[in-house]
N, C-alpha and C positions, 0 to 999 in steps of 0.2 A: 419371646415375642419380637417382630421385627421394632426397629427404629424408626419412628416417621425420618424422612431424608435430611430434613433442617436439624435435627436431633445429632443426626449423624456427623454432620457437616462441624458443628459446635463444638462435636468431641474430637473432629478431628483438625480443628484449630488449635487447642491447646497442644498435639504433637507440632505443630507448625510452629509453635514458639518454645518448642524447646527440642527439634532434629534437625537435618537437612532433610528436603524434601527433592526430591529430583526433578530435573528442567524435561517435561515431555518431550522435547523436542532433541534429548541427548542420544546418544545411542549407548547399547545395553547390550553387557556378554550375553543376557539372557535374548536366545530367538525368541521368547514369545513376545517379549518386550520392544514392539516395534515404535519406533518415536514417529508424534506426531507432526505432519508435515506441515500444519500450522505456524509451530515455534522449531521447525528442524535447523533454520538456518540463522534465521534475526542477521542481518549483514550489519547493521547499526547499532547493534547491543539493544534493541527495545523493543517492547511490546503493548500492543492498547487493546479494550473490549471495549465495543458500543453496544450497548442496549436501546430499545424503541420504545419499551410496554413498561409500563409499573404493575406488576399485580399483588401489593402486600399494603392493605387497608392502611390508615390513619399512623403514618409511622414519623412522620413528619419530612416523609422524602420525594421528592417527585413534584410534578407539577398540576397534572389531572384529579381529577374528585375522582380519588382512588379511597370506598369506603365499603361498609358490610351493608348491606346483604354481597360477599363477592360475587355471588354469581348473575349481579344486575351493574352493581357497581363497579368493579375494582379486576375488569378484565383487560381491557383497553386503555387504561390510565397513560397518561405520560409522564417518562423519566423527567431527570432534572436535564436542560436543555445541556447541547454542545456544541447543535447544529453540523450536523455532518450530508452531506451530499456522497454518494456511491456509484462506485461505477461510473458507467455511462450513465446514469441516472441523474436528472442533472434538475435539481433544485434552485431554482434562483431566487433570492430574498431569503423569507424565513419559511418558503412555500414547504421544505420538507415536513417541520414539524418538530416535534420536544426531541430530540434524540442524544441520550449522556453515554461521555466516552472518559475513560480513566484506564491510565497508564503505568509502564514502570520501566525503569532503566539502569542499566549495571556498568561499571568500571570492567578495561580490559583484562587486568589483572583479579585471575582466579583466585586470588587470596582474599578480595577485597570485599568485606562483608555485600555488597551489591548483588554480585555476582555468585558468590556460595550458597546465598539463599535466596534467590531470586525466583526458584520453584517456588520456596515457600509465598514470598509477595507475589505471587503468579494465584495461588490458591490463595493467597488470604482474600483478593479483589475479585476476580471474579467468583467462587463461589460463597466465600463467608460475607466480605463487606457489601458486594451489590445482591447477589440473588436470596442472600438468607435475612439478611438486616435490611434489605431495601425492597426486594421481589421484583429486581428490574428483569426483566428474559426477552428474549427476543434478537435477533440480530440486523443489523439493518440488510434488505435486501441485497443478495449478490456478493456479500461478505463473509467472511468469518464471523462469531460470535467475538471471539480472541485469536489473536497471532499475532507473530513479529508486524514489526512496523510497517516495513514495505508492503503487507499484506490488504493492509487495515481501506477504508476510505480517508478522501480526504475529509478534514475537517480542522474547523478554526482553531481549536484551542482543547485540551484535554487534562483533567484533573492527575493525581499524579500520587502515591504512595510509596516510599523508602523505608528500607530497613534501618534498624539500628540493633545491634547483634552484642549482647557479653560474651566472650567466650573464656570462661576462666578456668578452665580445667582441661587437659588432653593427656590422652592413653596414645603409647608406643610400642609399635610393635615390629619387629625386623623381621621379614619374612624373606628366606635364601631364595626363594623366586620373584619375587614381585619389589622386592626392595622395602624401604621403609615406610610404616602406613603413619598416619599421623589419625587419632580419631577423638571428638570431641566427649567428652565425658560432662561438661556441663555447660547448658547451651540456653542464653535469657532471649529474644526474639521479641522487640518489641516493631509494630506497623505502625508508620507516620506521617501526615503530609510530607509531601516534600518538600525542602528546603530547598530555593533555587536563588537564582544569580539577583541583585538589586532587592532584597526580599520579598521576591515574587515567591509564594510558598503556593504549596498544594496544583504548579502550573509542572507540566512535564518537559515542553519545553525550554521551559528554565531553569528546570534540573539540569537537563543534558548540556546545557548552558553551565552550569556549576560545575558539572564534572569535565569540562572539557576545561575551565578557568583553572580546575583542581591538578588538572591534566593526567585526566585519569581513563580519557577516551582521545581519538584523534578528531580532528577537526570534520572530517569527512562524516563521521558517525552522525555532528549535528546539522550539518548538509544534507544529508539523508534523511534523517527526521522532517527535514520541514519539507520534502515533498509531499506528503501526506499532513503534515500540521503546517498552515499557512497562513493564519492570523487572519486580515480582513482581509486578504486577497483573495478572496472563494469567488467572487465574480469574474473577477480577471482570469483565474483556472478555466472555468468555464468557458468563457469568451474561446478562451484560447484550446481547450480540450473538442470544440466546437467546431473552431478552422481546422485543427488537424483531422476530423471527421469528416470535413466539407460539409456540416450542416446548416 
């Protein structure tokens, strides 16, 4: 018999904490395997999803009377805010409405658990911890659901999830064409707020803040970040996203 999807989803968390899961946006010997151009490039090492709808009754997440009967209650709900304004789409105040955004961000260096499994914290947030645990879907108009950072809307502040990875066992193998492969034989994956600069936790731009004090990204990376996360200046974007429209 099939899987309900959230069924699915659950069983395919627990390979998420114990494989590497691949970055959609890599490219792949395999042609059929064409990466997504969502996450193809990430220029800043990061990525965020925003959601608009809660549809997952009494779970204790969100902020709308998200309840059962679903299909009177619990269709339109609202996430847990974040406040993101899109696009041209130009919300000023709190006129858009609930809208939650959670992120993630990796060190330059490929070795560095951030980065090795960053597919997998790509998949733990947007499919297990927000649409299966939480039923947030939806993406804000004119956006992606997820992508790299540059992609995203702008928005004030965004929640944030890090790896923490044991990696105690590896398998060796010397291959006369491809050189030496290194492959992990035992692999612990735990997902966590993140930890950032001043103990600001579970903030993303204060992760990238952390990693770049750790010096484990370049300065530019969190420069770029905050074109898109901008704190309380969302007025001022405007304002200014406004002039250069001439509206």
């Amino acid at each position: 018999l099939s899987l309900d999807p959230g069924v699915r989803i659950k069983l395919v968390k627990r390979r998420a904490q114990t494989s590497i899961f691949e970055w959609p946006g890599a490219q792949s010997d395999d042609e059929s395997k064409l990466p997504l151009t969502n996450f193809e490039d990430c220029s800043f090492n990061s990525a965020m999803c925003c959601w608009v709808q809660d549809r997952q009754a009494r779970d204790g997440n969100g902020n709308g009377d998200c309840a059962t009967p679903y299909d009177k209650k619990c269709q339109d709900a609202d996430p847990a805010s974040a406040r993101v304004a899109s696009g041209y789409a130009f919300y000023p105040g709190d006129s858009e409405g609930a809208v939650h955004c959670h992120g993630l961000a990796w060190a330059t260096d490929y070795q560095d658990s951030s980065h090795m499994f960053r597919g997998n914290n790509l998949f733990y947030v947007s499919m297990y911890d927000h649409l299966v645990q939480r039923g947030y879907v939806k993406a804000v108009p004119g956006a992606p659901m997820c992508g790299c950072i540059e992609q995203m809307p702008i928005v004030e502040r965004s929640d944030c999830t890090e790896i923490k990875a044991n990696r105690n066992q590896f398998k060796y193998n010397l291959d006369p064409t491809n050189g030496l492969k290194i492959k992990f034989s035992s692999i612990n994956i735990q997902f966590n707020a993140c930890q950032g600069v001043d103990n600001t936790n579970n903030d993303l731009e204060a992760y990238v803040k952390q990693l770049l004090a750790d010096k484990k990204i370049p300065e530019a990376y969190l420069t770029g970040l905050q074109q898109t996360i901008v704190g309380d200046t969302c007025a001022a974007q405007i304002a200014a996203k406004e002039k250069e429209l001439g509206i």
